[in-house]
C-alpha positions in Angstrom: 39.3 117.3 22.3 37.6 117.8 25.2 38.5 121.4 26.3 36.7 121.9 22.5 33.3 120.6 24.5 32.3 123.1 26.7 28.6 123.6 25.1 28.0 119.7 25.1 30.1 118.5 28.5 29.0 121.9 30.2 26.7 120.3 32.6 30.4 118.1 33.9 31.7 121.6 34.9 28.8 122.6 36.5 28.9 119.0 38.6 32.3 119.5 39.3 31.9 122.9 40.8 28.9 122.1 43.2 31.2 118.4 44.3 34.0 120.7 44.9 32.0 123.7 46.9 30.7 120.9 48.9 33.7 119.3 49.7 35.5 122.3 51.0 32.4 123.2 52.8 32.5 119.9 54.3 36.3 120.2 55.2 35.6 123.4 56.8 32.5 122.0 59.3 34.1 118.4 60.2 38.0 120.3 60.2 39.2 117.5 57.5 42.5 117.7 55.6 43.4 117.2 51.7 40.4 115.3 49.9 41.1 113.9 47.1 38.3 113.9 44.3 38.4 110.3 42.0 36.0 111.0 38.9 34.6 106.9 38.6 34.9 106.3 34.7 32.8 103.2 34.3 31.0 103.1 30.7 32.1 106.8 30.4 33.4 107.9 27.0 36.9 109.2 27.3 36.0 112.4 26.1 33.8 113.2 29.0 36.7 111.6 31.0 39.0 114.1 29.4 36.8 117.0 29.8 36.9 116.2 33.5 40.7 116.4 33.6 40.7 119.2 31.7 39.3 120.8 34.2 41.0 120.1 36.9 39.8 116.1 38.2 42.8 114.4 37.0 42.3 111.3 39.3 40.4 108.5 37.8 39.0 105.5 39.2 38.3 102.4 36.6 36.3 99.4 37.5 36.7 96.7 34.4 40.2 96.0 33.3 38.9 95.8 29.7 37.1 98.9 29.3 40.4 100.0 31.1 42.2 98.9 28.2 40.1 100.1 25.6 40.4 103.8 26.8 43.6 104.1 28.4 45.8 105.4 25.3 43.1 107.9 24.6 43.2 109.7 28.0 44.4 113.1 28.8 48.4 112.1 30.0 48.1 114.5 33.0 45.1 111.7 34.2 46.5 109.4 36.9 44.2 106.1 36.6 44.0 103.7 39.6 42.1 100.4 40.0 39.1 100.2 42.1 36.7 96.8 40.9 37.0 93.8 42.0 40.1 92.6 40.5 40.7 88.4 39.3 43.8 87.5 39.4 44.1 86.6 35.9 43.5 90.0 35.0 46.4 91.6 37.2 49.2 91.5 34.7 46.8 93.4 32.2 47.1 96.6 34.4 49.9 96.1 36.4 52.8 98.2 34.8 50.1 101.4 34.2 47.8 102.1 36.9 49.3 103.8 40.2 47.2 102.2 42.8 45.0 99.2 43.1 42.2 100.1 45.5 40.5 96.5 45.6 42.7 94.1 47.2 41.2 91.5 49.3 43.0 88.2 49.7 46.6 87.3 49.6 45.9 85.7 47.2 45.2 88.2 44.9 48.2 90.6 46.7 50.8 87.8 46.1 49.4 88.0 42.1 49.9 91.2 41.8 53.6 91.6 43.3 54.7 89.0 40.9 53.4 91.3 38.2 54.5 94.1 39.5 58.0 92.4 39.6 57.9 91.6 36.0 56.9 95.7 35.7 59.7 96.9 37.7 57.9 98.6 40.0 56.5 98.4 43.4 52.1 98.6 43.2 50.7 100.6 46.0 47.6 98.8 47.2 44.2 100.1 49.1 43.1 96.8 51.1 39.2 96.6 50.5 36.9 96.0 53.5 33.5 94.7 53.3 32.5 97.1 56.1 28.7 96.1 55.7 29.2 92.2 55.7 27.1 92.3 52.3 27.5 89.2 50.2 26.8 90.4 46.8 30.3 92.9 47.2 33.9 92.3 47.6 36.4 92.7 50.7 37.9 91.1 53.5 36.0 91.2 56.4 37.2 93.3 59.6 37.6 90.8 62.0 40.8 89.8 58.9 42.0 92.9 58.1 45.1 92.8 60.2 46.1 89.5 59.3 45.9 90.0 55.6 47.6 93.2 56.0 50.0 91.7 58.0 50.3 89.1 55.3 50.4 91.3 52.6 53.6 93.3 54.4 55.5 90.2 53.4 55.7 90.9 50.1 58.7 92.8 48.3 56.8 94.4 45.5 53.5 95.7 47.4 52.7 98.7 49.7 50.0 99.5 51.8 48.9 102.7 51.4 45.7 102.9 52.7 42.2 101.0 53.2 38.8 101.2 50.6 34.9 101.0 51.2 31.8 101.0 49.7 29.4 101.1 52.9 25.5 100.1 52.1 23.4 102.3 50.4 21.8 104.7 52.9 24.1 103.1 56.1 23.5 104.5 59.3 27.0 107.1 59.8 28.2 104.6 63.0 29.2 102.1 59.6 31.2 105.2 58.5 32.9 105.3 61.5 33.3 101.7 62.0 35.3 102.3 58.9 37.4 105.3 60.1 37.9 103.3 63.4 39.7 100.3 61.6 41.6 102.7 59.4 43.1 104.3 62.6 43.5 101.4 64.4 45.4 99.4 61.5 48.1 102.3 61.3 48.4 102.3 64.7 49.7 98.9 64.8 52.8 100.2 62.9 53.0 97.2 60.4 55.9 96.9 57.9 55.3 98.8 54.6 52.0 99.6 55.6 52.1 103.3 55.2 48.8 104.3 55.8 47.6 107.6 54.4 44.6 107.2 52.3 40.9 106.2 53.8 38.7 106.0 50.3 35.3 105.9 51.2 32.3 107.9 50.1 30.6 108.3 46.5 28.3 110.3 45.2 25.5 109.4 47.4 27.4 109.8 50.9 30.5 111.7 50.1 30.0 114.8 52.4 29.0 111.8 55.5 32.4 110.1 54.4 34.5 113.0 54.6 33.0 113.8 58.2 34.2 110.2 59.2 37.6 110.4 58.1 37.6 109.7 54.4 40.8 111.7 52.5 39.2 110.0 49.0 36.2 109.8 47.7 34.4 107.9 44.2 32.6 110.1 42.1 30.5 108.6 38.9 27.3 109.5 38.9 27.1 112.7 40.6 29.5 114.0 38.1 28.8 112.2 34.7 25.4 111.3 35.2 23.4 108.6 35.1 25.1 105.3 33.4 24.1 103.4 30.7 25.0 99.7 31.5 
């Protein structure tokens, strides 16, 4: 169990403490709101996962629906898991009556795929539209010159909600990217499309997390910073 870890998985607390001291000192400087903290469980064993909600990070961000799968039944229950990797549409009905948000949507495609599933759930499946905010091929997202006609798009569906928009801007990006990012977030809820209730901007991982939260992020991705370096 992990709360029986604390001399092995001691070094998680320690990582969670400094992640949270600078988050609320961020907060504080840039006069931010509520910030969520996601602990990123790619090729982490659940018992580190669990360790982590033990102590208090009980949101978790999964990026492969199969390793989802494989580790689901062993996490801590009070864990709330949403989906944040690219996301085929073959894969949707796999996750769609567990996780609580699906942070990668990027084509209507994909959105119409996973209100049918969520129809077959029972449920409606909050959704994070994805932006490619740094026009880079090798990663996912619409671009921003389609974000309001997707989301427009995806507003037609019964079983999908908007909730909010997702990022992953280039490795060492210069902050105006950031708040390219923040612009479009403010902009799109401004437009006061139907069930698009915008509330969440998640943007910012362990590299630029503090420079997210400054632009507006409410969210951020946490992997390495707080589990270490992975072993792919």
């Amino acid at each position: 169990m992990a709360q029986n870890n604390e001399s092995e998985f001691g070094y998680i607390l320690d990582n969670i403490k400094e992640i949270t001291e600078n988050v609320n000192e961020a907060r504080v400087k840039y006069g931010s709101g509520e910030v969520q903290i996601m602990a990123v469980t790619k090729t982490v064993p659940f018992e580190k996962v669990n360790f982590a909600v033990e102590h208090g990070l009980t949101l978790l961000g999964e990026n492969r629906v199969q390793e989802y799968l494989s580790k689901k039944d062993s996490y801590d229950k009070r864990a709330e898991v949403q989906f944040i990797g690219h996301l085929q549409t073959n894969k949707v009905k796999y996750i769609a009556d567990s996780v609580t948000v699906i942070q990668s949507v990027d084509s209507l495609k994909l959105a119409q795929e996973i209100d049918k599933q969520a129809k077959k759930a029972g449920r409606s499946m909050d959704i994070f539209i994805e932006i490619n905010i740094g026009n880079e091929l090798s990663k996912s997202g619409v671009s921003a010159d389609s974000l309001t006609e997707l989301a427009c798009g995806i507003a037609e569906l019964e079983n999908v909600r908007i909730k909010g928009l997702m990022a992953i801007p280039p490795v060492g990006a210069d902050e105006k990217v950031f708040e390219k990012m923040h612009m479009l977030f403010e902009d799109l809820k401004g437009k006061n499309i139907d069930k698009a209730d915008l509330r969440t901007l998640s943007m910012g991982m362990s590299g630029d997390y503090v420079t997210a939260i400054k632009h507006g992020s409410n969210l951020i991705r946490i992997g390495t910073k707080l589990f270490g370096a992975r072993n792919y």
